[in-house]
N, C-alpha and C positions, 0 to 999 in steps of 0.2 A: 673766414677762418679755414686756415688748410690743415686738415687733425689726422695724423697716422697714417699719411697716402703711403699706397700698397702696392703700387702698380708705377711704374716709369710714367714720364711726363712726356705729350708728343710734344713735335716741335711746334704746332699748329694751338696745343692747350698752353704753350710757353708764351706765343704771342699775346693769346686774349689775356692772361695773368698781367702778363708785363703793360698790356695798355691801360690794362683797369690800373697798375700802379701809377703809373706816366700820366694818369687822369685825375691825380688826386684818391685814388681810391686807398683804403686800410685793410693791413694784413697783419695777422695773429699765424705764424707759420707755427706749427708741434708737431717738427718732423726728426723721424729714428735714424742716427747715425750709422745703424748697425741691424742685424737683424734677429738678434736680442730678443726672445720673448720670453719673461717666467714659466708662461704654458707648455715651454716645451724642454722644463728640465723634471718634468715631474715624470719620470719613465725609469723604466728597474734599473739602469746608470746611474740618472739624478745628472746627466752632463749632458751636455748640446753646443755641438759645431756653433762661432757665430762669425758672419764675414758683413763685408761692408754694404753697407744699404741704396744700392744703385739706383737714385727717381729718375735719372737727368736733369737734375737742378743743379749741380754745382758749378757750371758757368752763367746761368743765372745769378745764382745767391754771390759768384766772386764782384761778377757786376755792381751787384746794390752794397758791396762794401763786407762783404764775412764769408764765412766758409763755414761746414758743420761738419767735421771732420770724423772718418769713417773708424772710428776709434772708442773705447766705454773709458768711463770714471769707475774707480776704485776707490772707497772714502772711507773714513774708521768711523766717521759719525754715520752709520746706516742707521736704517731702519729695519724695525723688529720681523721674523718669520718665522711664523709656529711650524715645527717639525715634530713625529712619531720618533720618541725615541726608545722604545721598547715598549713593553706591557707591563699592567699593573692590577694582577685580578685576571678581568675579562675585559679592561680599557685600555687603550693604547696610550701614553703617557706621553702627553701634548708640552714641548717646551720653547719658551721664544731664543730667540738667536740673533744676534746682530748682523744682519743681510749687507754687505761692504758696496753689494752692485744696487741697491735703493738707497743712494744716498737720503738723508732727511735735512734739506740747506734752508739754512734759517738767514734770513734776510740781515745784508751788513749796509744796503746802499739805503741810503734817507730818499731816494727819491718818493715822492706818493705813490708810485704803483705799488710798490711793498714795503714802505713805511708803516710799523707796529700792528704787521703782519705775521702770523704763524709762521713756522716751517713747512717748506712746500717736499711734499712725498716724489722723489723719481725714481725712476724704473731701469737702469742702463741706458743712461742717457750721457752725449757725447762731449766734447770741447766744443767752443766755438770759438773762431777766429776772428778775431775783428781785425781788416786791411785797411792800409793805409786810402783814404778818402775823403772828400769836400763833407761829408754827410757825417752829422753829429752822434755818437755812439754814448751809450749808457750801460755801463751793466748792471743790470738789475738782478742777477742771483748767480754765484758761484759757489766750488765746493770750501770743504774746509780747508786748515791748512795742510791737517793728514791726509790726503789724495793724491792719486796720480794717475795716468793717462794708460791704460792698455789695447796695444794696438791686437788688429784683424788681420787675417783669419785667427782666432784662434778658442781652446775650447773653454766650458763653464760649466762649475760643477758645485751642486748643492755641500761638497768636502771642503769647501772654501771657507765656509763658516767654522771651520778648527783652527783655521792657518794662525799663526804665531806671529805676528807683528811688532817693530819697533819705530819709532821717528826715525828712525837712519832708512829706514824701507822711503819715505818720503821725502830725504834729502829736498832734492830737486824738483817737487811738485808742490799740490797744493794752491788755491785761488783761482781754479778754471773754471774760467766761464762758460753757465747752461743755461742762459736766460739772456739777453740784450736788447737793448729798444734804440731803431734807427730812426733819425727824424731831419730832414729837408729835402732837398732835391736827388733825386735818381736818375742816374743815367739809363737809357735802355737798353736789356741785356743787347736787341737787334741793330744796335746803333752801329752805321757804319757795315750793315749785313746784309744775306740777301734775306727776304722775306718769306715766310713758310706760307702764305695768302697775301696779296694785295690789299692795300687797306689805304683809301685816300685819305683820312682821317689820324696817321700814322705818327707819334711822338717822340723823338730825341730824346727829349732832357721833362722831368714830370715836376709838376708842379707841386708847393712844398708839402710834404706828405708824409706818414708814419708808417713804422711797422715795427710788429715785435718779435722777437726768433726765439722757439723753444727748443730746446736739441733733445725733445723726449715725448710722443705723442700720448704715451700715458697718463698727462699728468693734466690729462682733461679726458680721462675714462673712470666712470662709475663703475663700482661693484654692481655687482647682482644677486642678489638672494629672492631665489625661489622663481626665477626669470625677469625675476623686476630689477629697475635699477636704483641704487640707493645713494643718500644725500654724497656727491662729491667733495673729495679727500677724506672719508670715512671708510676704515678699515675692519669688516667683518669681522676677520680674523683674531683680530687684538682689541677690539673696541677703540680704538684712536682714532684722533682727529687731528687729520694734517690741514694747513694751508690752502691748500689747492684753490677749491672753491671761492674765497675772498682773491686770490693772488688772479685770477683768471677773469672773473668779474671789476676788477680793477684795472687790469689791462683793455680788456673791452672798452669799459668807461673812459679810459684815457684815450683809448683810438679812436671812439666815436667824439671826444672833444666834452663828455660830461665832468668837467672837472669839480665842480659842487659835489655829487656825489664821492670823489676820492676827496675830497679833501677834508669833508668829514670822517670818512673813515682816517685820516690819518691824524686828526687833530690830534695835539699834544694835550695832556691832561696831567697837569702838574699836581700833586699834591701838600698841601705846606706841610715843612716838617719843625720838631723842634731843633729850638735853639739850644744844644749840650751844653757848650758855653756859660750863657745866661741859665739854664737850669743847674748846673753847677755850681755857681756865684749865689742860686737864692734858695739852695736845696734846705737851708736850716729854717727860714726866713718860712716858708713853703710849708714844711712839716710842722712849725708850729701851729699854721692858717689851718692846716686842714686834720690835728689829731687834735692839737692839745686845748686852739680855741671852742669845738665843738663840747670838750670834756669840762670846760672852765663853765660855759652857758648853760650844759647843762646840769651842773651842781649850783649856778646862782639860781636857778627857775627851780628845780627840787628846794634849795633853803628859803627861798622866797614864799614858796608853796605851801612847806610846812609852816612855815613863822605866821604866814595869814589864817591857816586854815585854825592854828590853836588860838591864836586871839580871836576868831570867831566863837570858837566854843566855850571860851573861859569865862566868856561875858556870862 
């Protein structure tokens, strides 16, 4: 699992990556397009510079078939952020707000990874690109259809939460992918390169193998209340409960090959409903079963009651 790396990628950590993939091995990537952090719009502004998130992975990641493009999502389905908006007494008067840069994308693909699965909570997370390749692609979580793409450099400011939107703002966007799962054979990014270390042991083409690209490393960070960290996708803030947690724990499962476990979580559970139709057709038939027979029995067991109880006593 490669979660919110901070730091560039040498060429020497690209190698051992890429063989462990080329080996069969499983990756869960939750990497920031951008350098986007809520932490840092909280200052007498309330706005922060954001540019693009340089690891040296993106000749890599073009390799294995996607791109995570140095760009944020802009959604109308966010999710909620309590803000101080004046005083009330001697309290500051706490309101939520619809946050446009954490989308809240609620699963549309049947696949079991997020099949009748919550909405998963992200944080300024990016597009990603799926390229033309031999390697089978899935998306498994995109924005809504009100979304769209804002390129870097550029700035973010907690005044965003007033702006004034229409469907015409989203024309042209809408359904970008922030979640996808790659599965068969990978080339290697080193294929046809020179070598950052010698390795006689060295791989081309990897054997059939998975991985999953998150374009948001947030979306497997815990809160913390009082230094501790608290149950994942659970929001202090607001009391809710996103996704997260199941949607991560299922990707797991699917990359380590426990499919029993997802497939329970996604069974379908039908419940039988009525037939309108046929209640329709015997609604009189119905109503007399269940008022008038009950009123008829018990007026024959009251006259029966009485009529024995006085031929007992007249004797």
């Amino acid at each position: 699992i490669i979660a919110k790396p901070r730091e560039k990628f040498t060429e020497p950590e690209k190698q051992v990556l890429d063989q462990f993939i080329m080996k069969g091995g499983k990756t869960l990537w939750l990497v920031d397009g951008t350098t986007a952090e809520m932490e840092q719009l909280y200052n007498e502004s309330g706005t922060t510079l954001v540019a693009a998130n340089d690891l040296n992975l993106t000749d890599m990641f073009f390799k294995y078939g996607f791109r995570i493009n140095p760009q944020m999502i802009k959604d109308e389905q966010g999710t909620p952020l309590k803000l101080a908006t004046g005083n009330e007494g001697s309290e500051s008067n706490i309101e939520p707000y619809n946050w446009k840069m954490a989308p809240y994308i609620y699963p549309a693909s049947k696949h079991p990874i997020v099949k009748n699965t919550d909405g998963v909570k992200f944080d300024f997370c990016s597009p990603i690109e799926l390229l033309k390749s031999d390697v089978k692609k899935t998306i498994l979580l995109e924005s809504s259809q009100f979304s769209k793409v804002i390129g870097t450099p550029t700035t973010v400011s907690l005044e965003m939460i007033g702006e004034e939107t229409s469907p015409k703002d989203y024309a042209n966007g809408g359904f970008i992918p922030v979640a996808a799962l790659l599965e068969g054979s990978f080339t290697s990014m080193y294929n046809n390169r020179v070598l950052p270390f010698k390795d006689d042991k060295f791989l081309n083409k990897s054997v059939p193998t998975k991985m999953i690209v998150i374009s948001d490393g947030d979306v497997i960070k815990n809160q913390l209340d009082k230094g501790a960290p608290i149950e994942l996708g659970y929001d202090k803030y607001t009391g809710q409960y996103f996704g997260n947690k199941e949607f991560i724990l299922n990707s797991v499962n699917y990359l380590l090959d426990y499919n029993g476990l997802i497939n329970i979580r996604s069974k379908d559970v039908t419940l039988p409903l009525l037939d309108k139709q046929s209640v329709h057709d015997s609604y009189s038939q119905t109503q007399m079963l269940t008022v008038a027979l009950p009123i008829v029995l018990l007026g024959i067991f009251g006259f029966l009651f009485t009529f024995l109880r006085k031929k007992k006593y007249n004797r």
